[in-house]
C-alpha positions as CSV (number, residue, x, y, z in Angstrom):
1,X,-6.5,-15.9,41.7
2,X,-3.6,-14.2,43.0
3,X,0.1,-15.8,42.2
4,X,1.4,-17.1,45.9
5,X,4.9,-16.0,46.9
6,X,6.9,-18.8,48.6
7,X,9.3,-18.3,51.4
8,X,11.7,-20.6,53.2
9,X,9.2,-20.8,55.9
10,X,6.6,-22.6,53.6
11,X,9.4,-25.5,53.0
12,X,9.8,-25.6,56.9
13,X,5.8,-25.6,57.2
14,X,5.6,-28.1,54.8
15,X,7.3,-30.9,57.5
16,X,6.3,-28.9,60.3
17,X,4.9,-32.9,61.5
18,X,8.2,-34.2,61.4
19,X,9.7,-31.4,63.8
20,X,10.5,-32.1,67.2
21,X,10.7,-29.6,69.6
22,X,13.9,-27.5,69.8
23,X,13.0,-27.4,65.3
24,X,9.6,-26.1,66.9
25,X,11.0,-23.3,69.4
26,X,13.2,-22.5,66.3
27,X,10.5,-22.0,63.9
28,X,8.4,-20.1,66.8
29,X,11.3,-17.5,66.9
30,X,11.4,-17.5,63.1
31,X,7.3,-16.9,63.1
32,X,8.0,-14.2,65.3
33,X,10.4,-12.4,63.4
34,X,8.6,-12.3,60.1
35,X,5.5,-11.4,62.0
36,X,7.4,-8.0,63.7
37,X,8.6,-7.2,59.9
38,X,5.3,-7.7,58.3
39,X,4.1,-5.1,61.2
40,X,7.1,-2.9,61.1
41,X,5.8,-3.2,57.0
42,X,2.5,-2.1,57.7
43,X,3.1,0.3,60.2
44,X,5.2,2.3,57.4
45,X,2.0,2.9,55.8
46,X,0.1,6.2,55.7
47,X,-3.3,3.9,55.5
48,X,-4.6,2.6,58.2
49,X,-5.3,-1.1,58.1
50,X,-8.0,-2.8,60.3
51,X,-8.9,-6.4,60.7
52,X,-11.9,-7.3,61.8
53,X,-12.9,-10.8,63.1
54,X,-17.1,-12.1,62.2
55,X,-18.0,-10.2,65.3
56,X,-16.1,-6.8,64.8
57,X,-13.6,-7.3,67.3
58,X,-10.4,-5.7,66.1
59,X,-7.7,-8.9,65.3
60,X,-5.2,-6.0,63.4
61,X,-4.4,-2.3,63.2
62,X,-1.3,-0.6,62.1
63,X,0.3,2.6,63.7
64,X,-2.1,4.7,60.9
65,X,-5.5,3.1,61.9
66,X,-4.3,3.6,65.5
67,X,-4.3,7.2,64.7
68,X,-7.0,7.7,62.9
69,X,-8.7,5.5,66.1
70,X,-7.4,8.1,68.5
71,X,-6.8,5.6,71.1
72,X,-3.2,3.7,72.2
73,X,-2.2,0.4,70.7
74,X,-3.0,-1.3,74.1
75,X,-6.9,-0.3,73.5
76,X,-6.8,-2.0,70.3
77,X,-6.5,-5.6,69.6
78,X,-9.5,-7.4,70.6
79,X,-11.7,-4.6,71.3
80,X,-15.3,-4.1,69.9
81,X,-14.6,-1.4,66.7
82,X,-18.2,0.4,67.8
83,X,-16.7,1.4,71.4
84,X,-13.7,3.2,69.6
85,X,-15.3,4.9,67.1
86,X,-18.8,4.5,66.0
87,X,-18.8,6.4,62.7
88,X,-16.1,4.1,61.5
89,X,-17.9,0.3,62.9
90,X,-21.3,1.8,60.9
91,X,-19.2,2.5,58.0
92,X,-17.4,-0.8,58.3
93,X,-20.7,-2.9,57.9
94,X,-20.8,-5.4,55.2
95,X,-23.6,-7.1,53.8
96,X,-22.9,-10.9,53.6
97,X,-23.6,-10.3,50.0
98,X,-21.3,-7.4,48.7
99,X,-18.1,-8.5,48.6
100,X,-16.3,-5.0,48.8
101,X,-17.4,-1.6,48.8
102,X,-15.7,1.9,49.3
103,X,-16.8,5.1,50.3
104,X,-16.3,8.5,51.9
105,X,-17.0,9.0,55.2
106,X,-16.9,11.9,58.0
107,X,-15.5,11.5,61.3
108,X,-15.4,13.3,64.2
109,X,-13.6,11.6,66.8
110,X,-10.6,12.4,67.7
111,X,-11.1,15.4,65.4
112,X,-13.5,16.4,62.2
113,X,-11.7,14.3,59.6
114,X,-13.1,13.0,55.5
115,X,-12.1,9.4,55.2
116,X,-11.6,7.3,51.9
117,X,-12.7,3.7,53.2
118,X,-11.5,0.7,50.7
119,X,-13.7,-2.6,52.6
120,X,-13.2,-6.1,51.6
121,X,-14.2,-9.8,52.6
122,X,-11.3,-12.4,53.0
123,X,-11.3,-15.3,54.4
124,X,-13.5,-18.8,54.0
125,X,-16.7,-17.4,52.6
126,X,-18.7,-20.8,53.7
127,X,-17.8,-19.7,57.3
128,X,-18.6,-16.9,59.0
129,X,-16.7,-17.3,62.0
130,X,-13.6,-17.6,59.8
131,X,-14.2,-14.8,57.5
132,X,-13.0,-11.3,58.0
133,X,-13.2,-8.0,56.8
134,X,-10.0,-6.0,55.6
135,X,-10.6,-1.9,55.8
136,X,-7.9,0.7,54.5
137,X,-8.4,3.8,55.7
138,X,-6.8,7.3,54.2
139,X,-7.3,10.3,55.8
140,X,-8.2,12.6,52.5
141,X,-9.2,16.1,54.6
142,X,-6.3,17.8,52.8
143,X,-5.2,15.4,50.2
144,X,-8.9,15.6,48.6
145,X,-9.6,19.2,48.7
146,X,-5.7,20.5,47.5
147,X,-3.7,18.0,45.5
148,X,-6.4,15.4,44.1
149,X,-9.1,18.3,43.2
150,X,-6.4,20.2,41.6
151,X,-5.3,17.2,40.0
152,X,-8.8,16.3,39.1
153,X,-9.6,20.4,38.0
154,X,-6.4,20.1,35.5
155,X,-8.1,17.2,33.6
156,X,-11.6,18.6,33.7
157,X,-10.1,21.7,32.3
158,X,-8.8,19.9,29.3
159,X,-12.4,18.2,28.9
160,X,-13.8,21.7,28.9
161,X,-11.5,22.9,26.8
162,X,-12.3,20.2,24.2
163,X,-15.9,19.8,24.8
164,X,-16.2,24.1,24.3
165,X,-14.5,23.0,20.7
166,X,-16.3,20.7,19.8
167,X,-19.4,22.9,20.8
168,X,-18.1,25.6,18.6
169,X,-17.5,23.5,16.0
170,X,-20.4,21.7,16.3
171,X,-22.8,24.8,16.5
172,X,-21.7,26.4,13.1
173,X,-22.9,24.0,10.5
174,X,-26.0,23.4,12.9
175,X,-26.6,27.3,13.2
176,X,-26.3,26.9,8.9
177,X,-28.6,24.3,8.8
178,X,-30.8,25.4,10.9
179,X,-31.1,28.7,9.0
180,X,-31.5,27.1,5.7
181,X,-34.3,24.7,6.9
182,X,-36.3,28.4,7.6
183,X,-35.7,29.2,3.8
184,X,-36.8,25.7,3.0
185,X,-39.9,26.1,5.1
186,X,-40.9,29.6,3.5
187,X,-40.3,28.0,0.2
188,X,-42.6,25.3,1.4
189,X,-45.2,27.8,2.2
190,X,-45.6,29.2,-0.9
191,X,-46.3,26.0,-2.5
192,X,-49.4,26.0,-0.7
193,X,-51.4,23.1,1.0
194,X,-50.6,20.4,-1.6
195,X,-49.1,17.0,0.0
196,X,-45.7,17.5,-1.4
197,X,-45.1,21.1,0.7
198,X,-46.9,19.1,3.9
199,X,-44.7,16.5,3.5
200,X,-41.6,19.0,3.1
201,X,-43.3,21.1,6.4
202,X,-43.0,18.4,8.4
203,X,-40.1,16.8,7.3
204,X,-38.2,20.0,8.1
205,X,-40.1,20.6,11.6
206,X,-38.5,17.5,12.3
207,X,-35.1,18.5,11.3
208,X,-35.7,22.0,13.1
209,X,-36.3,19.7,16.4
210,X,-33.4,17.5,16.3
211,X,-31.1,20.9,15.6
212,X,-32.6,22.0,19.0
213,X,-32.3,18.8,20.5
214,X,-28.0,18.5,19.7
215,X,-27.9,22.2,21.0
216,X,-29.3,21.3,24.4
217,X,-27.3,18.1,24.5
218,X,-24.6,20.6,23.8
219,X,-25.6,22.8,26.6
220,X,-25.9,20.3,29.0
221,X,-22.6,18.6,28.5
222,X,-20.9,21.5,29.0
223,X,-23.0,22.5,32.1
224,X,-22.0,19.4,33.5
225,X,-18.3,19.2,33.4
226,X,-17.7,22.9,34.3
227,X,-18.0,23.7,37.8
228,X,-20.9,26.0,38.9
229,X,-22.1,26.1,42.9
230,X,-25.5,24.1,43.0
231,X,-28.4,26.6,43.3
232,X,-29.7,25.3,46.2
233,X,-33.7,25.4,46.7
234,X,-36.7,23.2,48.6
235,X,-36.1,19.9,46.2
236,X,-38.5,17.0,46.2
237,X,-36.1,14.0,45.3
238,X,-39.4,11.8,44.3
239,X,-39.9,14.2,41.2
240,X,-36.4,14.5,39.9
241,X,-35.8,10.4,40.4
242,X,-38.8,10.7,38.2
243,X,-37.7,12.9,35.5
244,X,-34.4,11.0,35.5
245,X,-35.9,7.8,34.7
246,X,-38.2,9.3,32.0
247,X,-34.7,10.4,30.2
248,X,-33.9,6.5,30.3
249,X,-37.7,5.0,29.2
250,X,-36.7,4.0,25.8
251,X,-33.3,2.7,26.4
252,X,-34.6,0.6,29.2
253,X,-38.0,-1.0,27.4
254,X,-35.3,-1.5,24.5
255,X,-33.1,-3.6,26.5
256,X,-35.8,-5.2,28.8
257,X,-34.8,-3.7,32.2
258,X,-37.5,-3.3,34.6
259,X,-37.6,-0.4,37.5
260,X,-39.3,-0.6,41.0
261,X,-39.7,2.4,43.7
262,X,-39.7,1.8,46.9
263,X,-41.1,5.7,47.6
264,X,-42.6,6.5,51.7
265,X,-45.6,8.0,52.0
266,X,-43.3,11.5,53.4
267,X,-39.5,12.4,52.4
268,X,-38.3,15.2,54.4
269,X,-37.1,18.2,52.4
270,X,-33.7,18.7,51.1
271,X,-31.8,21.7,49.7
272,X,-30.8,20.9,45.9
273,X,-30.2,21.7,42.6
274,X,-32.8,20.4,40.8
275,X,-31.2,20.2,37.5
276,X,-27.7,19.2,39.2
277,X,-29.2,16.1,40.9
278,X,-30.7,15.1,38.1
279,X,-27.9,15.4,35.7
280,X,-26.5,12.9,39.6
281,X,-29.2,10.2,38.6
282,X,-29.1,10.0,34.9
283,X,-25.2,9.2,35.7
284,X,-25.8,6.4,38.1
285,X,-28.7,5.2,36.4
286,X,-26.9,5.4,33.3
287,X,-24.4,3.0,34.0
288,X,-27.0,0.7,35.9
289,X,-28.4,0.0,32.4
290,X,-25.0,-0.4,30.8
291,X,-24.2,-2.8,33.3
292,X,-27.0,-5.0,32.1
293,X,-27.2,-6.6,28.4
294,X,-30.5,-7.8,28.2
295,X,-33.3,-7.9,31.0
296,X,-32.8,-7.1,34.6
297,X,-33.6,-5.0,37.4
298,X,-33.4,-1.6,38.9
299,X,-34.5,-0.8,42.6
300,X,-35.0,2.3,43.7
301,X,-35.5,3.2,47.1
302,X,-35.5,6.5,49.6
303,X,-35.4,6.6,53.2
304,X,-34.6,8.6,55.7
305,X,-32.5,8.9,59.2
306,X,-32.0,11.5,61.5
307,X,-29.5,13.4,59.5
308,X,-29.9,12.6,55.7
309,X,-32.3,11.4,53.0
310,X,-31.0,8.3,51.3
311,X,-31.5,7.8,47.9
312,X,-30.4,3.7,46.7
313,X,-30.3,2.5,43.4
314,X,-29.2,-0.5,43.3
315,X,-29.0,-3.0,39.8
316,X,-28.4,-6.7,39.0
317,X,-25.7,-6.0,36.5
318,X,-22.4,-8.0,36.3
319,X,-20.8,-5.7,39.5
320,X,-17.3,-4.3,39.9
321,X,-14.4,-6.6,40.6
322,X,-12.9,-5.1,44.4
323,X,-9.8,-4.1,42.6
324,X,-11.4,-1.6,40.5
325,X,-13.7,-0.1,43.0
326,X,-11.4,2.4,44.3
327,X,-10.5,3.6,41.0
328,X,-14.1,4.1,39.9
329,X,-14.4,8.2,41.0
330,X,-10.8,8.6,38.8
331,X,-11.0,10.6,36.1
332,X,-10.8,8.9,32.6
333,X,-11.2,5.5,34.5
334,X,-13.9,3.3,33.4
335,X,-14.7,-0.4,33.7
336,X,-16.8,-0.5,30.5
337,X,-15.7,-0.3,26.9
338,X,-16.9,2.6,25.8
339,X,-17.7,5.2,27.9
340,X,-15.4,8.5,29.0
341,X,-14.4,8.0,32.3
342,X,-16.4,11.4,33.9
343,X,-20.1,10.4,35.4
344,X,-18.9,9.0,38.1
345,X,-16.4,12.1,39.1
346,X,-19.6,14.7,38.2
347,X,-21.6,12.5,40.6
348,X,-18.8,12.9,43.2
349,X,-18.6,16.4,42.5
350,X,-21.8,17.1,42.5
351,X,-22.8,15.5,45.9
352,X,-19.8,17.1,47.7
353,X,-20.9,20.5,46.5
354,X,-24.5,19.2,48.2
355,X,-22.5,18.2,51.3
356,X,-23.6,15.1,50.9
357,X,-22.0,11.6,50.4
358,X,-21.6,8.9,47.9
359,X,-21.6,4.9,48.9
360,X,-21.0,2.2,46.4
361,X,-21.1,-1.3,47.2
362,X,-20.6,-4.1,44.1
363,X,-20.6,-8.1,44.0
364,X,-19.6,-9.6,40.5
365,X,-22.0,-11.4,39.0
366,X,-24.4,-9.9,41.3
367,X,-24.5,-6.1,41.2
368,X,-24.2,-2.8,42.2
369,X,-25.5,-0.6,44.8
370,X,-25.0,3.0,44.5
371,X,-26.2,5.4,47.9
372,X,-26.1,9.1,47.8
373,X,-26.9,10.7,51.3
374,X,-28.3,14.3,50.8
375,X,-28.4,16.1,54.7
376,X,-31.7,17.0,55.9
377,X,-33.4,20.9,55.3
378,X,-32.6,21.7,59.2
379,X,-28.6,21.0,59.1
380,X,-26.4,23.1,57.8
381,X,-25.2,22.1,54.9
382,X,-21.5,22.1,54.8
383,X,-20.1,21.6,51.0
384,X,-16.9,20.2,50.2
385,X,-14.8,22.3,47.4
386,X,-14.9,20.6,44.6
387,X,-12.5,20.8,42.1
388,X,-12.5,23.9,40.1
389,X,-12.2,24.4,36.4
């Protein structure tokens, strides 16, 4: 629990019983006052700050959130969020069981505009009418596609540059072994069909296998961190969330974690990179599992609107504290003990480069849910730049 900060006020508030009422007037000035700094405070702020009450009538927003509203200040307070701007209100919805979320979302009121949304209960969680939502609000249309990509693009460079040693390195002695396992193999063959050169056969057919097996892992490490535009084709999403979870079958019968699919009967088309998407899934599903010690659940489940197909996987691991959700697409940044820091910012990448969007919502104690948003075959698909390497 956060460390409260005392003020003078508190001791007044303290005997505020024992006041009469010129002490009262007094501390009503007093109120007053450190309410206009707190707002002058706030309204220094690039962010914008909303406050929603239970019903999603605007109690709070700073001079940023105005803004971003497109509206005056004398529109605000007390209004229904959904009548200023319904993109924002949708994106503003929280489940009564996910404490926090964040998320990227696209305006277009007053203009065309990518948000970063941080979302976040406060309040008495036993009572609903008392409870409210917090949203932060930064306008990342620039930020995101000059200084944070280019940010991002120095320190994928240097995990490029690292993992292309590493690759080099790496692929010498396995090129070595992989030639002297044919001289084994010929050896072998000379020996006939006696159980000893079986037994060597197969012993180095295995070997030859695994040396093919660290080259493709290889590969595809290296395909994943470097930037390449998705080549985008028809994609059925039911297939790929089905070779992604093949890629996992072992590690999750090992650890006990069961997987539903909540599939319709029709998913309208997408245009995708089949191998790109993938590579999006093993990522998210990846750290679903590493979320999750022993036993559990992953669910699985497409749907579709009128603009996008929505893919949710959502898991009943131990959930990201709110503080750490906004940190989770950093690069480097990671919430487990092992682990890089990079899936999540090649699943960013990767879905930007789609044009589509990434939602994560996350309860401690209670799990995760990850939603990517791919748009539909008939919309133009309009990528983001991602960073470049």
């Amino acid at each position: 629990m956060a460390r409260r900060r005392f003020s003078p006020l508190d001791r007044i508030l303290g005997r505020i019983d024992d006041l009469d009422a010129q002490n009262l007037a007094i501390l009503a000035r007093r109120l007053e006052r450190e309410r206009d700094l707190m707002e002058t405070v706030l309204d220094t702020l690039r962010e914008g700050v909303l406050v929603l009450s239970h019903d999603s009538s605007i109690e709070y927003a700073n001079a940023a959130a105005i803004r971003l509203l497109g509206v005056s200040a004398e529109d605000v307070n007390g209004t229904e969020l959904r009548r200023l701007s319904p993109d924002i209100a949708q994106a503003l919805e929280l489940p009564e069981t996910v404490g926090a979320l964040t998320r990227e979302l696209e305006v277009r009121y007053p203009e065309s505009r990518l948000l970063s949304l941080h979302l976040t209960r406060v309040g008495d969680s036993q009572g609903a009418e008392r409870s409210r939502r917090v949203a932060v609000l930064s306008d990342v249309t620039k930020d995101r596609v000059q200084t944070e990509d280019r940010v991002e693009s120095e320190r994928i460079d240097s995990i490029v540059s690292l993992a292309a040693g590493v690759a080099h390195e790496v692929g010498n002695p396995l090129n070595a072994i992989g030639i002297h396992l044919q001289l084994l193999q010929r050896e072998a063959a000379k020996l006939g069909d006696s159980p000893a050169a079986t037994k060597v056969r197969k012993a180095a057919e295995v070997c030859q296998s695994e040396i093919t097996r660290l080259d493709g892992i290889v590969r595809d490490f290296l395909g994943a961190v470097r930037q390449t535009p998705p080549n985008l084709a028809d994609t059925d999403l039911v297939a790929v969330i089905a070779e992604a979870t093949t890629l996992l079958r072992d590690q999750m019968e090992q650890l006990g974690v069961r997987v539903s699919l909540d599939v319709p009967s029709e998913v309208p088309p997408i245009l995708g990179d089949r191998n790109q998407i993938k590579q999006a899934l093993f990522n998210v599903m990846k750290n679903a599992l590493e979320a999750m010690d022993r036993g559990g659940d992953i669910h699985v489940k497409l749907s579709s609107d009128d603009e996008s197909v929505i893919l949710s996987i959502r898991d009943t691991g131990v959930g990201i504290p709110a503080e750490k959700l906004t940190r989770v697409f950093d690069a480097y940044y990671t919430t487990k003990d092992s682990g890089g820091g990079i899936g999540m910012l090649i699943l960013l990448r990767i879905m930007r480069a789609h044009g589509g969007t990434v939602d994560i919502q996350s309860t401690p104690d209670i799990g995760t849910t990850v939603i990517l948003r791919f748009p539909l075959k008939h919309r133009r698909v309009r990528t983001i730049d991602a960073p470049k390497s």
